[in-house]
N, C-alpha and C positions, 0 to 999 in steps of 0.2 A: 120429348117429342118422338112420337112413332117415326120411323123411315117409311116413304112409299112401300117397299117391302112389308114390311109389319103388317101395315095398314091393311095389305092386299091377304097376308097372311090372315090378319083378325077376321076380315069378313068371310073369306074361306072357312074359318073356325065355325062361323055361324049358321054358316050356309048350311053346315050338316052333311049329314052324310047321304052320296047320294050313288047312283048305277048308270052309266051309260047304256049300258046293254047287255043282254045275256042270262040266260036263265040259268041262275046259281047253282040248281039242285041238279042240272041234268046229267045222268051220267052219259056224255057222250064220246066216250074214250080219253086218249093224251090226246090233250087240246096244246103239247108244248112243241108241237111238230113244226118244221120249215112247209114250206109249198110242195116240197114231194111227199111229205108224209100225209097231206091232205086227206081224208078218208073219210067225212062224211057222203053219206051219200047225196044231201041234198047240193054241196059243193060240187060231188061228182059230175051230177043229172044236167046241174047251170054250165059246168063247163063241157062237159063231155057226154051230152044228152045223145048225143048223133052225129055221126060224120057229114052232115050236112051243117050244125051247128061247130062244128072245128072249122071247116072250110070257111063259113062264115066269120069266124074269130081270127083263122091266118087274115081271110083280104082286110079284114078290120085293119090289123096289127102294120101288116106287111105292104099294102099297094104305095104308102105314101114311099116307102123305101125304092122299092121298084118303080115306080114310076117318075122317080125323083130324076133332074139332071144330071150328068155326069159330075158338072162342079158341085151340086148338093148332094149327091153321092159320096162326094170325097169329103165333105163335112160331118156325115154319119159314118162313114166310116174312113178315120183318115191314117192313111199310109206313112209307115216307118214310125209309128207313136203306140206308146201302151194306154192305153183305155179302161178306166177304173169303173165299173159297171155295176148300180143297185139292180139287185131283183125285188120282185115283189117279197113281202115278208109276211106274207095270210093269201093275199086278196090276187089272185092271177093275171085281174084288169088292171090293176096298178101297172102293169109292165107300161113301158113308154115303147113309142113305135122306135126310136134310136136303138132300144135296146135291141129290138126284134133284127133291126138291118143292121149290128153289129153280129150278133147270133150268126146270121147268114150269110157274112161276108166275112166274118174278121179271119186272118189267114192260120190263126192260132187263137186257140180257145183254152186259158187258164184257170181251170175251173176246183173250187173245194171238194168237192164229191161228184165223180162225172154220173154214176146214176141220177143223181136229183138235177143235174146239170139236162139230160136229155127229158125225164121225166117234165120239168117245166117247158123247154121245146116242143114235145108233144102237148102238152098243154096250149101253148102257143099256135100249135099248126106250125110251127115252123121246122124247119131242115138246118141243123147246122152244118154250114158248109167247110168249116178250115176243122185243121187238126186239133184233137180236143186230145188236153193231157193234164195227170192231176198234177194240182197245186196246195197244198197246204201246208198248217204247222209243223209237219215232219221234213218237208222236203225244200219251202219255198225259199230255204238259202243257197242251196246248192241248186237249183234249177232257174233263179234268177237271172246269172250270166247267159247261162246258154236261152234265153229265150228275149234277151237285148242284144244278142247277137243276131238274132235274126232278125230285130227291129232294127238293129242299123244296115242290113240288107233290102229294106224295104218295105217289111211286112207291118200290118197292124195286127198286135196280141193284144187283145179282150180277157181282162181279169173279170174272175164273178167269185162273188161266197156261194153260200148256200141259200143264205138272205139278206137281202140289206146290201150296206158300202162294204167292199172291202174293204181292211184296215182299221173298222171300226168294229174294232173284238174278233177280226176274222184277218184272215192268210191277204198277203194282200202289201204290207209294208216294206217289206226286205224287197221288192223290186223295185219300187217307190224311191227308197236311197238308196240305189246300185245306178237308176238309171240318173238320178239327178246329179251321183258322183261322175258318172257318163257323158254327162252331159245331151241325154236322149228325151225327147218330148213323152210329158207325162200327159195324161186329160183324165176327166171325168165325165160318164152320163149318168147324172146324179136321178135320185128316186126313192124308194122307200126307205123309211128309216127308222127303227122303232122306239130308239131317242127319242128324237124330235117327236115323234107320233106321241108318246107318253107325256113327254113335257107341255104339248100344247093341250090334251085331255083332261092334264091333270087340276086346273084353275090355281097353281101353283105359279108365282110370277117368274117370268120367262125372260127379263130383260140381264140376267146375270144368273150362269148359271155355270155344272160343272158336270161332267161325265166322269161316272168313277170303275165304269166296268162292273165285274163279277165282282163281289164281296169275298172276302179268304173263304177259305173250305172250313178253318180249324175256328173252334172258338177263341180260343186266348187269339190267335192271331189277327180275329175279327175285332174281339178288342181290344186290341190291342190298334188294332189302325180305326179304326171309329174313334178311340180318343184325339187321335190325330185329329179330327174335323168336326170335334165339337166346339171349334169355334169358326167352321166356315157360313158364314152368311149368305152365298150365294146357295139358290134352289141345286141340290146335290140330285143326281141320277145315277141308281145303280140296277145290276139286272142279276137276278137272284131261279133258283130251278124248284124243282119241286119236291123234292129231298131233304132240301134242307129252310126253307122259308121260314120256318116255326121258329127253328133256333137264332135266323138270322133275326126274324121280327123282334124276337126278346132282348136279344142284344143291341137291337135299335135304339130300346125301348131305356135298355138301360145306360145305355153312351146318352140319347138327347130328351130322356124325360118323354113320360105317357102323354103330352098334350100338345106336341110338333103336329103340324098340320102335315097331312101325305096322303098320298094315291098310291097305290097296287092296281097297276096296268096287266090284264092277261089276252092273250087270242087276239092280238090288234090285226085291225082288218078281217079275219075272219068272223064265221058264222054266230061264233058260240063269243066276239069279244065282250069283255068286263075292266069295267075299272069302276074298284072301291073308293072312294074320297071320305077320309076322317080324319082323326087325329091317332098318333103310332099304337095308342094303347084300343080305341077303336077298329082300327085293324087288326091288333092280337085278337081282337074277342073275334073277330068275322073272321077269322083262321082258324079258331078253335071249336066253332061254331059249322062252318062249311070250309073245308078248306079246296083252297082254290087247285087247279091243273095245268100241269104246262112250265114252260120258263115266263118268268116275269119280268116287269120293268119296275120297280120301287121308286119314286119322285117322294124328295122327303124336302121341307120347307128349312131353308136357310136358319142361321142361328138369330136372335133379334140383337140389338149391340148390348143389351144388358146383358146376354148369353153369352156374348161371344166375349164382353171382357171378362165376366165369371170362368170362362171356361179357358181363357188364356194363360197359358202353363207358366208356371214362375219355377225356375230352375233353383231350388234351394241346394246348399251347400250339405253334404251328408252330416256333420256337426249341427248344424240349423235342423236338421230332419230330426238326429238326434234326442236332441233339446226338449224337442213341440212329442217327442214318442214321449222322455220322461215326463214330461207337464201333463199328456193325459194321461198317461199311468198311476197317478198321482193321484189327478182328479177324478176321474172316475174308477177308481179303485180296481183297474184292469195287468195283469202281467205283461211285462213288459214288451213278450212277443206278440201279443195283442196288440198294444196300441202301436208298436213299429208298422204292422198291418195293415192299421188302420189310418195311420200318415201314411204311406208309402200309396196307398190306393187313392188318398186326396190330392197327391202331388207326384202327375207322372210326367215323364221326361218331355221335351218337345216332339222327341220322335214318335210318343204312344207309347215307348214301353216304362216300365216300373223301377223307382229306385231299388238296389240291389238290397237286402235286408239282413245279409249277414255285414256288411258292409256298416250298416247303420247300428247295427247291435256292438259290433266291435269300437264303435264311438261311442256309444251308451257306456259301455264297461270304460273304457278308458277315462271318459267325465266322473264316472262314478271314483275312478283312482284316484 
């Protein structure tokens, strides 16, 4: 019997393949930009047509802030708590008016790139008002303390990425457990996400599911952890760049078989976005065919239970590994570094990686004795 997943997988199959949006061929630059590297001009003109059209975008953004009460004042922006803050991730109206009156008020502003930090401010009409100072990968352990030191003096510090949640693949965690070792109020004003956004575009089922991040940079290391999850069932999300997609698609292709059902999310929220929906090896060819721009989001469909027990690692004893190298050796008339090769590639560790083959040959010889 199919599992609901399956089920939902199989009609996806059939559905085909299909485009939310986005004209595939156009050349209209790196489409894999955050909100400040925005540069179509059509984006430009909507948002930044005229300074009579910003004005109109700040009182959009802004009046519910300022005109708010002092006690819902202190709800947007509230005192002596660090504030974890999405930005939009394409689409510059996605900002929430919360975000606009933390921008403007919060007394410290912990931002991943401060040029794109003011870049989407000006996008906003808005002023930010408190101290803006960088926060990222490189730094955000060592400038943790000292900016929950100020949060137990009173202030509110405004964490932002570039796009999206902090802390999801962005700067953003290390104050997160600094402050809950602290015991200092954390929050969130939650907003785009390009996760989520992917996972609910993708018609891939969304009631169990996993975030995997970036895929390795190396191949062996990619599959070397893709074996790890050829037998996870839940819908897997990973987000892949434009460098390396090709290599990564193949290795998809070769960890969960050309007929997984998946989506290649690009440009979400923007002008130019696309999302493919096929199956892994229908995606290789629409790569090889037009290749896409930008960083992406990958939604690959869970493994089905016949998959996932096929693909569940049985730890044989290197003697047992052995054994099954001389039986095909034997049988198919292949030498004996061959078929050790070729066990060793059907039976890899739980971890993903590979039994070791000098190991296995030196038990070949030794049975041979």
């Amino acid at each position: 019997m199919q599992t609901e997943s399956a089920q939902s997988t199989q009609q996806f199959v059939q559905n085909g393949a299909s485009s939310r949006a986005g004209d595939a061929s156009s050349n209209a630059g790196n489409h894999g930009e955050t909100v400040a590297a925005q540069s179509s001009s059509s984006q430009a003109s909507s948002v930044l047509a005229s300074s009579d059209a910003v004005t109109s975008e700040s009182e959009e953004f802004g009046n519910e802030a300022a005109s708010a009460t002092p006690s819902a004042s202190r709800a947007l922006v509230p005192q002596g708590t660090v504030v974890l803050a999405a930005t939009p991730i394409g689409n510059v109206h996605d900002a929430s008016a919360r975000l606009v009156a933390l921008l403007q008020e919060a007394d410290i502003v912990a931002a991943e790139d401060t040029r794109r930090l003011y870049d989407l401010a000006n996008r906003l009409g808005v002023h930010v008002g408190g101290r803006v100072i960088a926060y990222h990968d490189h730094n955000e352990r060592e400038k943790s303390d000292g900016l929950l030191d100020q949060v137990e003096r009173g202030a509110c510090v405004l964490v932002v990425s570039d796009a999206g949640m902090p802390t999801i693949n962005d700067p953003g965690l290390a104050i997160v457990r600094r402050a809950i070792e602290r015991g200092i109020p954390v929050t969130c004003a939650p907003g785009p996400s390009a996760v989520l956004d992917a996972l609910a575009l993708s018609g891939l089922p969304t009631d169990r599911f996993c975030y995997e991040g970036f895929l390795p940079r190396k191949h062996s290391e990619r599959m070397q952890y893709l074996r790890t999850m050829q037998a996870e069932q839940r819908t897997m999300v990973f987000y892949e760049t434009l460098h390396r997609i090709g290599d990564s698609m193949k290795d998809l292709q070769d960890a969960f078989g050309p007929n997984r059902a998946m989506a290649l999310c690009r440009e979400l929220t923007k002008d130019y976005e696309e999302v493919r929906r096929s199956t892994i090896s229908g995606i290789v060819k629409s790569i090889e065919e037009n290749p896409p721009r930008g960083e992406m989001v990958l939604v690959v469909a869970g493994a089905s239970e016949g998959e996932a027990m096929a693909a569940a690692p049985a730890s044989l004893p290197v003697e047992d590994l052995a054994v099954l190298s001389i039986d095909r050796a034997l049988e198919n008339g292949l030498r004996i570094k061959e078929a050790i090769a070729q066990v060793v590639a059907e039976h890899p560790l739980p971890d993903g990686s590979l039994p070791n083959r000098k190991d296995i040959y030196s038990a070949v010889l030794a049975l041979k004795h």
